[in-house]
N, C-alpha and C positions, 0 to 999 in steps of 0.2 A: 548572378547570385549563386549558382550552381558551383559555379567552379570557387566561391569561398564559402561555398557548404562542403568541400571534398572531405574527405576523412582524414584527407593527411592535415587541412586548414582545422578541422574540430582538433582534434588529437593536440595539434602544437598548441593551439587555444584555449582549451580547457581542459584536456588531459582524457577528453571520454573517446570512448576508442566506437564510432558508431558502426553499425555495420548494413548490410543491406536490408536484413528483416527492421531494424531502427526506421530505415528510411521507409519502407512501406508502412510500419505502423502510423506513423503520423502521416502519413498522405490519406490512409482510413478513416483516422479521427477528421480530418477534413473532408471527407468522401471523395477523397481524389481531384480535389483542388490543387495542382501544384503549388500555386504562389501564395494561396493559407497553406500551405501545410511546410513550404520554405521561412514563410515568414515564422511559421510556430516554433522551427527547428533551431530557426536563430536566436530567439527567444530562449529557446533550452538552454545555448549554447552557452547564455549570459547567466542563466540560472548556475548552471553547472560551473559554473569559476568561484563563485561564490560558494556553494554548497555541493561538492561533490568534484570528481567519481569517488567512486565508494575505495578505489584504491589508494584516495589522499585523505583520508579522513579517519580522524584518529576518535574513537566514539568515547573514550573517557576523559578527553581534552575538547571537545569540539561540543560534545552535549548530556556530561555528566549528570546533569540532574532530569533531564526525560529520559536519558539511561537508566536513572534508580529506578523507574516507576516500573521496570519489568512490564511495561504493557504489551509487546508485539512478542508472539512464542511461532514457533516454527514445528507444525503437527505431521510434516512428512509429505507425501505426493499422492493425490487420489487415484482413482482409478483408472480414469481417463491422464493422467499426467498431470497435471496440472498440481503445481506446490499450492499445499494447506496451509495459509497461516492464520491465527487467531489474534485479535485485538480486546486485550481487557482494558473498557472505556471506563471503569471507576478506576482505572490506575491513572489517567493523566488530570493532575490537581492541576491547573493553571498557574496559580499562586507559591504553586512550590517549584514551580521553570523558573531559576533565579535569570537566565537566558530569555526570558521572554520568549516572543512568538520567533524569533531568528534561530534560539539553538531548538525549538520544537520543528521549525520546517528542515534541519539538520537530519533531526530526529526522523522525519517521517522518510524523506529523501534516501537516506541512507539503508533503511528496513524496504519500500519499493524497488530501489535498484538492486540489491541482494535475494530477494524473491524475484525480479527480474529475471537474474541473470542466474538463477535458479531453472526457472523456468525453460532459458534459454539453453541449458547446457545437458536436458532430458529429451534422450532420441526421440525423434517424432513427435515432440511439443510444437503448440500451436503458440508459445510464450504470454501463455496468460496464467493467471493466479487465482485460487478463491482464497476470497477473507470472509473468516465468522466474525462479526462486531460484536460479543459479550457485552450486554448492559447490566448485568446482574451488580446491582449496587449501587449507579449510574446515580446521583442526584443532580438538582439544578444547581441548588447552592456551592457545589461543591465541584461539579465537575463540567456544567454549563458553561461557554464563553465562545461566542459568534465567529469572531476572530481565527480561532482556532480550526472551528468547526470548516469552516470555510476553507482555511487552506490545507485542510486535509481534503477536501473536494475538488482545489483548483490542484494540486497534484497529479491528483488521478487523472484527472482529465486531460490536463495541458501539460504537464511534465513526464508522465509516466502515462500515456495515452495507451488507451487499447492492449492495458496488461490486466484489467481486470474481465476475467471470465465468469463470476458469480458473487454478488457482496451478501450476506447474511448476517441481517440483524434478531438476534434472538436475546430472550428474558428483558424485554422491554417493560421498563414499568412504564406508569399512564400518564405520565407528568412528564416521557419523554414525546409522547404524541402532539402536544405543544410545540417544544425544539426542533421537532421531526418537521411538522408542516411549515417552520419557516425557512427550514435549511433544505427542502427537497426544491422549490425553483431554481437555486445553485447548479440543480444537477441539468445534466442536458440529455436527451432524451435515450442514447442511446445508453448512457449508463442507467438511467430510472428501468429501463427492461433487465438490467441486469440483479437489480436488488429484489432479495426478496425478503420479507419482513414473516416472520415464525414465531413469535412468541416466547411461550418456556415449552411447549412440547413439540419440538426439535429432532428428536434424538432420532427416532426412529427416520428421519425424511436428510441428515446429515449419513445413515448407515446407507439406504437406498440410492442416493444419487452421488455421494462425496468418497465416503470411507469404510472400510472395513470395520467392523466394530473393536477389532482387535487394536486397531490405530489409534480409539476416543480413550482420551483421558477417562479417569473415574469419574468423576463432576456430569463429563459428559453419555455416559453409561457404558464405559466402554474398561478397558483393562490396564491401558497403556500408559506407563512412566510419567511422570509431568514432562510434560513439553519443553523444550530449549529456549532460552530465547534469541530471539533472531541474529544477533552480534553472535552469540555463540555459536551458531551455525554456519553463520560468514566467514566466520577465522578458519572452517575447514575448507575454505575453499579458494581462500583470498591469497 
């Protein structure tokens, strides 16, 4: 199995170019099981023919309508290195993915590997990422759907393993504490220590541990230009 896991057998295969930190990250999500964390990579590998690398994929042909939703901004690099990006969760309408859940896992795919490889490309990064999850707006009716919920989790976990360093969900209303407790068994245990749930008074605990306040948006009490969003920030590097 090793020798058609080589880089040169991914690469001809699906086009993703893996490298050695790749191969150790997924051997960690398995805690150094070779043969899970082989079998996980092959798994990617079929994932990735389908949806990605981010250098075959055309984000206004491939998932035009969870493009419109502006949901995933790109807020710059904390302190420790680590790229910032923010997800605004009342932007993604289910109903309005005329792609359904295929151009949404597009969508997420594309924004992970690009903060990836973000990460991956800042001297002395440890190549992991924090996400602030924005709920401000957040309804059931409107923005609820299991399905979705879901494989924005199984991403993290099994395709994009061991690239989150801190998830933050903040301005949760109370009607998402419902949603919350049926979709945290999804998580596994090593990502649950990584999330931490803040509420609406944030700001000052996002200035302490994340960023400069010079970096927060207004919204978020800070100075700084509206945010990019993540395509936009891709094209400068792609």
């Amino acid at each position: 199995m090793l020798q058609n896991l080589s880089p040169q057998y991914i690469l001809e295969n699906c086009g993703w170019r893996v490298t050695d930190r790749d191969y150790l990250r997924f051997a960690k999500a398995r805690n150094g099981r070779l043969k899970d964390a082989l079998k996980l990579i092959k798994e990617h590998v079929e994932f990735r023919r389908t949806y990605g690398p981010i250098e075959n994929m055309r984000p206004h042909e491939d998932f035009p309508h969870a493009l419109a939703s502006n949901a995933w901004k790109f807020a710059g690099v904390t302190r420790c290195g680590h790229p910032f990006a923010v997800f605004k969760a009342k932007n993604i309408v289910p109903k309005d993915i005329q792609g359904g859940l295929t151009e949404y896992i597009k969508y997420l795919a594309y924004n992970l590997d690009s903060l990836g490889k973000t990460a991956d490309s800042i001297p002395g990064s440890d190549g992991k990422l924090v996400v602030l999850i924005d709920l401000e707006g957040w309804s059931v009716s409107r923005n609820a759907d299991m399905s979705f919920a879901r494989q924005f989790i199984r991403l993290a976990q099994d395709e994009f393993p061991e690239r989150l360093h801190a998830g933050i969900l903040v301005n949760c209303p109370f009607v998402f504490t419902a949603f919350w407790r049926v979709m945290k068994p999804c998580l596994d245990s090593q990502t649950k220590e990584k999330i931490d749930i803040l509420g609406a008074d944030f700001h000052d605990t996002l200035v302490s541990r994340f960023l400069d306040k010079e970096q927060l948006e207004a919204e978020y009490g800070g100075t700084h230009r509206p945010y990019p969003d993540t395509v936009e920030h891709t094209m400068t590097f792609l």
